[in-house]
N, C-alpha and C positions, 0 to 999 in steps of 0.2 A: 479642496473640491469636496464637496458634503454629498450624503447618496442621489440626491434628485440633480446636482451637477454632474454626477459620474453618469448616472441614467441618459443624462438628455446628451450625455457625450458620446457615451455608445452608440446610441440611436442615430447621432449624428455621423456618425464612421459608416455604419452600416447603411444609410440609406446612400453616403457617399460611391461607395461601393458598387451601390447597385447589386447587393443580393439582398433575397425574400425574406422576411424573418423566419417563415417556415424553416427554409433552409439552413440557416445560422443557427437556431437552435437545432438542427438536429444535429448540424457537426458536432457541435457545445454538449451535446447530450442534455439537455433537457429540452421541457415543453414550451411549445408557442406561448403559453398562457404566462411563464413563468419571464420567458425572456421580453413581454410585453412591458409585466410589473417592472422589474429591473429598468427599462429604458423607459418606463413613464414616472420613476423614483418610491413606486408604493410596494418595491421590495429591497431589503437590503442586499451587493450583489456581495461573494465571500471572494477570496482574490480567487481560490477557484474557478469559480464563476467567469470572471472578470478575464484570469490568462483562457481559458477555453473559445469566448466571448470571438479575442483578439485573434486570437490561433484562427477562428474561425473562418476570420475576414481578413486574414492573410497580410496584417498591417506590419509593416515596417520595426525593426528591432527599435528605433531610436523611437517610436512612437509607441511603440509596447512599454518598452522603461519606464515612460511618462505614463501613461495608466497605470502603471501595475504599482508604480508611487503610491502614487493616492488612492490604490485602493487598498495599500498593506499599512494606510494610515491606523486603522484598525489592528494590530500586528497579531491576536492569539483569538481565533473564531472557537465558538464550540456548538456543534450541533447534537442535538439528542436522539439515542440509537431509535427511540420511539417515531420519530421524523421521517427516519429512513424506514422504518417498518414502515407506516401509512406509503412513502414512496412503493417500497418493493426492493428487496436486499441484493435482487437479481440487476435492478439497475444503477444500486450503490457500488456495485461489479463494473457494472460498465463505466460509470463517470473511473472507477479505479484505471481502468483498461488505456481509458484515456490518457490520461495523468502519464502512464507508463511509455506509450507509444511517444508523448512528446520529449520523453527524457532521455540524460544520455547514461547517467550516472546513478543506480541505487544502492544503497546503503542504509540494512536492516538490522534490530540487533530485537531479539526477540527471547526473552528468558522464560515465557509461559506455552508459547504452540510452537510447532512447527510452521515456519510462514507458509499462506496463503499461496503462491508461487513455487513451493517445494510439496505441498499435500498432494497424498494418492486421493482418490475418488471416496472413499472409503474414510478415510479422515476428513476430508472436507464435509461428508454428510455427518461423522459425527462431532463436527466441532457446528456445524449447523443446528444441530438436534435439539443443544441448549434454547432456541432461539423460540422453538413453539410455534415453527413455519406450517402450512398446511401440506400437503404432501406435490401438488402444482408447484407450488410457490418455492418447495426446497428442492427437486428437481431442477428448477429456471437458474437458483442461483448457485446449484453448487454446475449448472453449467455453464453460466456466465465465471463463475471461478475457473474454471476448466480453460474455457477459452484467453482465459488471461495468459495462463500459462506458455499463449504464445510467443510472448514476450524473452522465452529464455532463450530463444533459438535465432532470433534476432542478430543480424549481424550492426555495430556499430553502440552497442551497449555494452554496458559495466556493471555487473551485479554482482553486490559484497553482501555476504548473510554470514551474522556473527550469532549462535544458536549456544546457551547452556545446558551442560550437560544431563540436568532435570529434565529436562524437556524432551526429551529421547529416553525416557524413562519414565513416562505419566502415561498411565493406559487409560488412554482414550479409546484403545482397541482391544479385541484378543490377541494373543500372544503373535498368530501366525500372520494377522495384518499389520501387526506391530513391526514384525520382521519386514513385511513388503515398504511398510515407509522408509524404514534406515535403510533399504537396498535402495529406494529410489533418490535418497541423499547423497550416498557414494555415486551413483548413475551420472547425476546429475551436476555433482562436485569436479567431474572428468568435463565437464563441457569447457572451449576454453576462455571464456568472457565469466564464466561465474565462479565464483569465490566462497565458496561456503567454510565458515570457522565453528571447532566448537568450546568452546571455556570448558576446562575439566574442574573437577572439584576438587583435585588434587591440588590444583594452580591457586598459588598465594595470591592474593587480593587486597588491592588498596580499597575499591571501588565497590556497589553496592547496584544489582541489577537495577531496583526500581520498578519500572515497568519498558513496555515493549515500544519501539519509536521507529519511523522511516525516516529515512533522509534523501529527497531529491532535488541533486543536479546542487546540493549548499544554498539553495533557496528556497525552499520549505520544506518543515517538518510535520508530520500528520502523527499523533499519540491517539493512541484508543484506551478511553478510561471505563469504569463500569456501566457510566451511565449516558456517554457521548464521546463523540472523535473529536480532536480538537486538533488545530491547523494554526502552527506557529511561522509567521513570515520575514521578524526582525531577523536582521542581520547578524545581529548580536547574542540572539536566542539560537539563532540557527547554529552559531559558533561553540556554543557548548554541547551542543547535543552533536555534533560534530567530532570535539574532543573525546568526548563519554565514546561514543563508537569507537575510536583510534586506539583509546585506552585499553579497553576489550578485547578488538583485534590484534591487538601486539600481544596478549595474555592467551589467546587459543592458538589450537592446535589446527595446521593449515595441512594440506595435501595429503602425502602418506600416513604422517601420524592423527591426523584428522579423520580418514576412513578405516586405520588400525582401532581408535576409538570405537567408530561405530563399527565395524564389523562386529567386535567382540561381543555389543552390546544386543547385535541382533543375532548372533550364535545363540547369547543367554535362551532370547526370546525361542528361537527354534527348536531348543533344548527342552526349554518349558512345555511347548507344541507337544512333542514325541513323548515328554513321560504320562504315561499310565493313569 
């Protein structure tokens, strides 16, 4: 099925259905204009797209497999951050937000930030800051990030965050906001669906970070590189980044000795605070 067959299939589900396009795209989170292109073949749609699309119109698992086939024929998308700026970063949040609500299973492993889902306010604006948002625009999305975070409290989810130990140690802040993030790690590590790890630097290593990767539900992987996000959907890809998580996870430090970690680390920071 090539994109002007997937297009006129969509189109064909949805008009089956009997809902509006308006409406499909809004559940989908994007624009009428965009979900036009897609179901008339004059845009390519990303599986993204395509699971949102289905989710939308409420179609049947055994007919969802069958679309989401053909459209992971394509198996490693890459979109450029430039893209999402022209979009708006606020509602690169929200297609996230989405993503999130329809899964059961996440599994993060992040050796550069604190994930997106564990930031205070306060970190979120300054990992935003890099970005050269206008002061609208970085409001909108470190409140669309905000609101993601609804997702911890969720009952019927599983969220595993494997974080190294650098990363809890990169002042992105002052010392005293520095402290508020690692209190909101322990805070948040007490919840009982989430799983936060952290790799010490002490801990022997086969393995080599790389770079930062999501893994949802073992059927796709979202990687943010410097110059674009890229969405891996084989089966086979999704398998190793899979393992590389498990690897990690068996190498950190989970509960108690996980917030012994960070406490100590945000004493440092407190310590720094108070002297003179």
């Amino acid at each position: 099925m090539n994109r002007a067959e997937l297009g006129a299939a969509l189109r064909a589900l949805r008009q089956a259905s009997g809902k509006e396009a308006k409406a499909v795209a809004r559940s989908a989170v994007m624009s009428t204009s965009k979900l036009s292109k897609i179901e008339n073949g004059r845009a390519a749609p990303s599986v993204v797209d395509v699971d949102r699309i289905l989710t939308a119109l409420g179609v049947s698992e055994e007919i969802k497999a069958e679309y989401m086939a053909a459209a992971r024929a394509q198996a490693t998308e890459a979109t450029a951050w430039r893209l999402y700026r022209r979009m708006g970063f606020h509602r690169k949040q929200e297609q996230i937000r989405a993503l999130e609500q329809s899964m059961t299973l996440l599994r993060l492993f992040q050796p550069s930030l604190i994930p997106g889902l564990l930031q205070t306010p306060e970190y979120i604006r300054a990992v935003l800051s890099g970005k050269e948002l206008g002061e609208e625009m970085l409001a909108r999305t470190v409140g669309a990030r905000i609101s993601r975070q609804a997702v911890l409290y969720e009952p019927g989810k599983e969220l595993r965050f494997v974080i190294t130990e650098p990363v809890l140690r990169w002042r992105l802040l002052p010392p005293l906001m520095m402290a508020g993030q690692l209190d909101r790690l322990i805070s948040l590590s007490r919840l009982p669906h989430v799983d936060i790890r952290i790799v010490p630097l002490v801990a022997p290593q086969r393995d080599v970070p790389g770079h930062s990767f999501v893994i949802r539900d073992d059927r796709m992987v979202t990687v943010e590189t410097t110059h674009a996000e890229m969405v891996v959907t084989d089966p086979r890809d999704v398998a190793l980044y899979v393992a590389k998580f498990e690897r990690f996870a068996a190498a950190a430090l989970a509960d108690d000795a996980m917030r012994g970690l960070v406490e100590g680390l945000r004493d440092e920071f407190l310590r720094e605070q108070e002297t003179p």
